[in-house]
C-alpha positions in Angstrom: 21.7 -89.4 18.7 22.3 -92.4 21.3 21.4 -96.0 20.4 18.9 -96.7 22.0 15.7 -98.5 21.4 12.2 -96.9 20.7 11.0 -95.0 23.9 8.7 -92.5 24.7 8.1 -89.4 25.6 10.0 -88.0 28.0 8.7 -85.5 31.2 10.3 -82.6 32.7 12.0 -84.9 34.9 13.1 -86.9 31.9 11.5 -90.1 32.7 10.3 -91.9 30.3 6.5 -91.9 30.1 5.7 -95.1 28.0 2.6 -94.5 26.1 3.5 -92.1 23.1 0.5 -90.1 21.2 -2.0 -91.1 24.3 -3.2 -87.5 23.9 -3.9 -88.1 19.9 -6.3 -90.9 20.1 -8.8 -90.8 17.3 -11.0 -94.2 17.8 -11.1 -96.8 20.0 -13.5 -99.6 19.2 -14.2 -103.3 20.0 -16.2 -103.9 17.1 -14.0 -105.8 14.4 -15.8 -104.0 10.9 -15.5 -100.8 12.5 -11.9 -101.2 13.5 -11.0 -101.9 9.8 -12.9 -99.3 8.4 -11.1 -96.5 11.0 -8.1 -97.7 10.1 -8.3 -97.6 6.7 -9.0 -94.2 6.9 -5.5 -93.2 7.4 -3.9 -95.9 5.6 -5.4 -98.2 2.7 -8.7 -100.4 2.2 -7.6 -103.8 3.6 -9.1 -107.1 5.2 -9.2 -107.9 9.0 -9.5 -111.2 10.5 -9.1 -113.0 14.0 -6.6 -115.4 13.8 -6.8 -118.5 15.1 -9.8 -119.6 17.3 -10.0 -118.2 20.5 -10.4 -114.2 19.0 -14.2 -113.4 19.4 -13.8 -109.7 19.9 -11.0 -106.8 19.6 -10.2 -103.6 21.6 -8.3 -101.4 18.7 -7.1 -97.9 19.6 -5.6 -96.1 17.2 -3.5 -92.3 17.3 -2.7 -89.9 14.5 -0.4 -87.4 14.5 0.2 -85.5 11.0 3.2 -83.5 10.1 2.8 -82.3 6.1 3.3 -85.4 3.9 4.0 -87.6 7.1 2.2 -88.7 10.2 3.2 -90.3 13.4 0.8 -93.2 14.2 0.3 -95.5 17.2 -2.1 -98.9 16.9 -2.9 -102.1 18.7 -5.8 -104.0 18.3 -6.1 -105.8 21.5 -6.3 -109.4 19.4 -4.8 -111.7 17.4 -5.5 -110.3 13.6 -4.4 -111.8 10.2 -4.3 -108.3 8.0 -4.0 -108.1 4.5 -3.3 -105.1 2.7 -2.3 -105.9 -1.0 -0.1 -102.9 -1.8 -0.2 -99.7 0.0 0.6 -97.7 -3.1 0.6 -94.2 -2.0 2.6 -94.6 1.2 5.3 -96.0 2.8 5.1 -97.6 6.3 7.4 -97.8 8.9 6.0 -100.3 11.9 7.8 -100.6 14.8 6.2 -102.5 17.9 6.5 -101.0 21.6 5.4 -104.0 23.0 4.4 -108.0 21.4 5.3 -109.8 18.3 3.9 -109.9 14.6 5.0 -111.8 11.5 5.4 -109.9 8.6 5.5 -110.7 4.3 5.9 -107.7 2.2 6.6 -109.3 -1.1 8.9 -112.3 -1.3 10.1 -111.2 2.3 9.6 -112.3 5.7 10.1 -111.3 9.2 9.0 -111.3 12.9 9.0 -107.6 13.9 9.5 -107.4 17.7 10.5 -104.1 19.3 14.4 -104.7 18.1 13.2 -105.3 15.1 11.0 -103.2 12.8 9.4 -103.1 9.5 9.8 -101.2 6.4 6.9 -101.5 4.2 7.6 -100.8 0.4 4.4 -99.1 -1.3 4.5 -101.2 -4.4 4.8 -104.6 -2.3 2.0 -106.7 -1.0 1.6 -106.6 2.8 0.2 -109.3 5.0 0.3 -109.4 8.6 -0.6 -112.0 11.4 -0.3 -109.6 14.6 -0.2 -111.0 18.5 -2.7 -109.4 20.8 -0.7 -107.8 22.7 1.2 -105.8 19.9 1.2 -102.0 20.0 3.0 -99.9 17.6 4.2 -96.4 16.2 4.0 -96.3 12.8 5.6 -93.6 10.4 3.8 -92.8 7.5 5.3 -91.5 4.2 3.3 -90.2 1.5 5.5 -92.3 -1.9 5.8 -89.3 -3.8 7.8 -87.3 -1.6 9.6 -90.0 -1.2 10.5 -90.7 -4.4 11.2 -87.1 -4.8 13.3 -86.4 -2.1 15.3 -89.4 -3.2 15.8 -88.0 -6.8 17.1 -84.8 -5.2 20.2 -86.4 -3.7 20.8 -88.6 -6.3 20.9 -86.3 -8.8 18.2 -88.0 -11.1 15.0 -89.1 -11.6 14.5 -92.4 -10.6 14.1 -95.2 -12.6 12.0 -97.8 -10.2 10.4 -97.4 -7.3 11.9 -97.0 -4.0 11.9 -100.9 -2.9 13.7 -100.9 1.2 14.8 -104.1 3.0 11.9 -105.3 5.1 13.3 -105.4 8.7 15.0 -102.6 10.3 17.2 -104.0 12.9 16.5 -100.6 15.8 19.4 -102.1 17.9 22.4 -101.2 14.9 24.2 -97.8 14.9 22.2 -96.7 11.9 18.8 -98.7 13.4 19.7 -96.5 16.7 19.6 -93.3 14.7 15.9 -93.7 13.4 14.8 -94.8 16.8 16.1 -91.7 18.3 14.2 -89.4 15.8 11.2 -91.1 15.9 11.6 -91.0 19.8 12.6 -87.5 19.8 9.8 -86.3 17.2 7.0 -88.3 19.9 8.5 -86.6 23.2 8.0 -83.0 21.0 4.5 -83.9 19.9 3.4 -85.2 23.1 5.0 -82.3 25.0 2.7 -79.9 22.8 5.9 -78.3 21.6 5.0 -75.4 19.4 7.8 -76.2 17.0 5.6 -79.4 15.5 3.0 -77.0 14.5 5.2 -74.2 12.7 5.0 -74.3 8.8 8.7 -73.2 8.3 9.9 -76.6 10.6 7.2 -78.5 8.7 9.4 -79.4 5.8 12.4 -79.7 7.5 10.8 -82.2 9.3 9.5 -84.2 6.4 13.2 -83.9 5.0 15.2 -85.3 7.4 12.4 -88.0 8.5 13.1 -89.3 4.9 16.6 -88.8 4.7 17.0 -90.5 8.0 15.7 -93.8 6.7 17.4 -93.5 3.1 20.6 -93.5 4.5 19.8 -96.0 7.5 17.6 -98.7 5.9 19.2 -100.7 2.7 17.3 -99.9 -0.6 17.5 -100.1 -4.6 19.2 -96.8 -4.7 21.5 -97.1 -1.5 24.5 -97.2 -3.9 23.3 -94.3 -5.8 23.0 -92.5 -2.9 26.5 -93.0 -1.7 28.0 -91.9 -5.5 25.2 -89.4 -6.2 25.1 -87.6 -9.6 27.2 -83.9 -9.3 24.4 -81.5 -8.7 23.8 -78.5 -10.9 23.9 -74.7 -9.0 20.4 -73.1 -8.9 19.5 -70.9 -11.7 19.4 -67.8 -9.3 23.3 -68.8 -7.5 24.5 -68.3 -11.8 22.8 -65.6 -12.6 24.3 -64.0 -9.4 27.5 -64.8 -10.4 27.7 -63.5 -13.7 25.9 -60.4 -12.5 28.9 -60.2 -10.3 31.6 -60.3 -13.0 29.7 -57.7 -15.2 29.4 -55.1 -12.1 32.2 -56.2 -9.7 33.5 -52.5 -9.9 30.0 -51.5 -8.8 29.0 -50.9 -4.8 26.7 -54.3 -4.5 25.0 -55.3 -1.1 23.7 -58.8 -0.4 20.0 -57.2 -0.5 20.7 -56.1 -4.7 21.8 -59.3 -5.9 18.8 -60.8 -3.8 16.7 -58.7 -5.8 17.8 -59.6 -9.2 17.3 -62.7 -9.2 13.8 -62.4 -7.5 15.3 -64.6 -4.4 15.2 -63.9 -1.0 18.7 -63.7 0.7 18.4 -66.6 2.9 17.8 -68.6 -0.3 20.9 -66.5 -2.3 23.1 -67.5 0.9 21.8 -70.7 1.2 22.7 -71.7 -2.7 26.1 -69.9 -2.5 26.7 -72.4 0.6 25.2 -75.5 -1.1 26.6 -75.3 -4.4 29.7 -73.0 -4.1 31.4 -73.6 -1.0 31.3 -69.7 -0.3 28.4 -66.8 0.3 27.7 -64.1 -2.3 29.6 -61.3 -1.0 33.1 -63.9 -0.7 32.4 -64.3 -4.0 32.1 -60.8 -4.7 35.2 -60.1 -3.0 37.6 -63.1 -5.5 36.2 -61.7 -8.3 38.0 -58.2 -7.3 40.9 -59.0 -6.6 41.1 -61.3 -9.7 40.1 -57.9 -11.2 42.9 -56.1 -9.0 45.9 -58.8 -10.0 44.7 -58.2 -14.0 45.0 -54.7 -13.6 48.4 -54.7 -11.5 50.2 -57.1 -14.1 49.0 -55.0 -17.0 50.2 -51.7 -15.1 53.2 -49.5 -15.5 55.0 -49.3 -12.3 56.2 -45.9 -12.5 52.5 -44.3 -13.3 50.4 -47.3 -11.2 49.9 -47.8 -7.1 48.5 -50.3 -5.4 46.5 -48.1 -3.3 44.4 -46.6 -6.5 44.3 -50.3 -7.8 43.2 -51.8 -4.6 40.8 -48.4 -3.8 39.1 -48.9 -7.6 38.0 -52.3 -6.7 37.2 -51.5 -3.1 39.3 -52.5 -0.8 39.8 -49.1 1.2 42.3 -50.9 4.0 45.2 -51.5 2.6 47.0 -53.9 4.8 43.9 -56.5 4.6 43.6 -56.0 1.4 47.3 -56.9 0.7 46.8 -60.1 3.2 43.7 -61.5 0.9 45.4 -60.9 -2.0 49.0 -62.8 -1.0 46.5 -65.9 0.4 44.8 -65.9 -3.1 47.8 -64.7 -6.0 51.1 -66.3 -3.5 52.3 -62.8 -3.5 52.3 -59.0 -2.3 50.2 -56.9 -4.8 53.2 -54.5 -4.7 55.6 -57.8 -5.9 52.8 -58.2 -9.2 53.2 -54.3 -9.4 56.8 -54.6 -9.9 57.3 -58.0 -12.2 
């Protein structure tokens, strides 16, 4: 991804069109009251104020996109506001301005978010916000408990806190860049209509690597965890697989049987095999015979034995390959272990 600041979506032309969910507008209001109570629809109960003197009325606009357990979010309320939010508690917010200035606490942190600079907003830390007028901005929402869970899955644990981030996400770093780019990339695809943001199977993909993304660009209570995570235990199914494998290596096995037995489908069997073992099934299959093949030549007399009804019993019906796997594997010919 380049490093680029936040932009939007892009036409078939590839210019840049500037005004990102415009097609996902769900209010737009210039009553005060109401623009609190729309907006706390799809975040949190919170307070709304004019600050300063000269704000006598707002014109708030607010889009929603939702993808699963996240939702891409664009808001400006056409006035100087104070906002405070106390904690947001089932959500993490990401808030990063297209245009204008705001000051942001969160906790016993500061900052003035500007479009290099975003904000991370923790859900267990107090938010308050004194926005400028002319501040619009995209906002990634993140329901806390997938979160949290997809942050114990690469750790290797369950976590012991809660999630806590740095509050200001400098977008014009290398790792800032990278989370600019996806968000970018995800608002082009959404305001493109692409198909791909409404299929179920991308859905969690999606919410993955959104998450993933900011874990490992945005500084945390767990960033050192995540760069010495815990070693991860194979899948039930990827053992059961294996030692159905040693009990009936001398068996004809397809990819589709061990599937079956243990009641996974094979993209998953592959998948685990990949993840957790470096290999795929049938690889596997194909060590554990000619383990079985070297046992059986060093325990074979020479002048009874072949290497042709060794390597056919567990098999390998071509000869030559079979001789070329086993010398990368055992150092040596299977006829050389036949002999010694």
């Amino acid at each position: 991804m380049s490093h680029s600041k936040l932009i939007g979506p892009v036409d078939q032309n590839n210019q840049n069109i500037g005004n990102p969910l415009s097609g996902f507008r769900i209010f737009q209001t210039m009553d005060l009251d109401e623009a609190r109570d729309l907006v706390a629809k799809v975040y949190t109960p919170h307070s709304l104020g004019f600050a300063g003197p000269h704000g006598r009325h707002v014109d708030t606009a607010m889009s929603h996109f939702p993808i699963g357990e996240i939702s891409l979010n664009r808001l400006r309320y056409g006035a100087k506001v104070t906002i405070d939010a106390a904690c947001l508690n089932s959500f993490l917010l990401v808030m990063m301005p297209l245009t204008g200035r705001a000051v942001i606490n969160c906790g016993d942190q500061h900052i003035l978010s500007t479009p290099k600079l975003a904000s991370v907003i923790s859900p267990d830390l107090p938010l308050r916000e004194i926005i400028d007028a002319d501040c619009d901005q995209v906002m990634v929402r993140i329901d806390k408990e997938l979160l949290e869970r997809i942050c114990a899955q690469h750790i290797g644990h369950e976590l012991s806190a809660p999630v806590r981030f740095d509050l200001g996400l400098d977008l014009s770093g290398i790792k800032g860049s990278r989370w600019s780019a996806l968000v970018s990339y995800l608002l082009a695809e959404i305001d493109s209509k692409s198909p791909l943001m409404n299929s179920l199977l991308l859905r969690t993909q999606i919410e993955h690597l959104v998450v993933t993304t900011l874990l490992l660009t945005q500084n945390h209570n767990y960033s050192n965890a995540l760069s010495h995570p815990a070693r991860i235990i194979a899948p039930s199914h990827v053992k059961r697989v294996e030692d159905y494998i040693c009990a009936h290596a001398d068996e004809p096995l397809t990819i589709s049987e061990l599937a079956a037995y243990a009641k996974v489908s094979t993209s998953s069997l592959f998948a685990g095999f990949r993840a957790f073992r470096k290999t795929t099934p049938m690889a596997h299959l194909k060590s554990v015979r000619l383990q079985r093949a070297n046992e059986e030549l060093r325990r074979a007399n020479r002048t009874s034995e072949t290497v042709a009804n060794v390597a056919m019993r567990w098999g390998f019906g071509h000869l030559s390959y079979f001789a070329k796997d086993y010398r990368k594997m055992f150092g040596e010919l299977p006829s050389e272990t036949l002999r010694k």
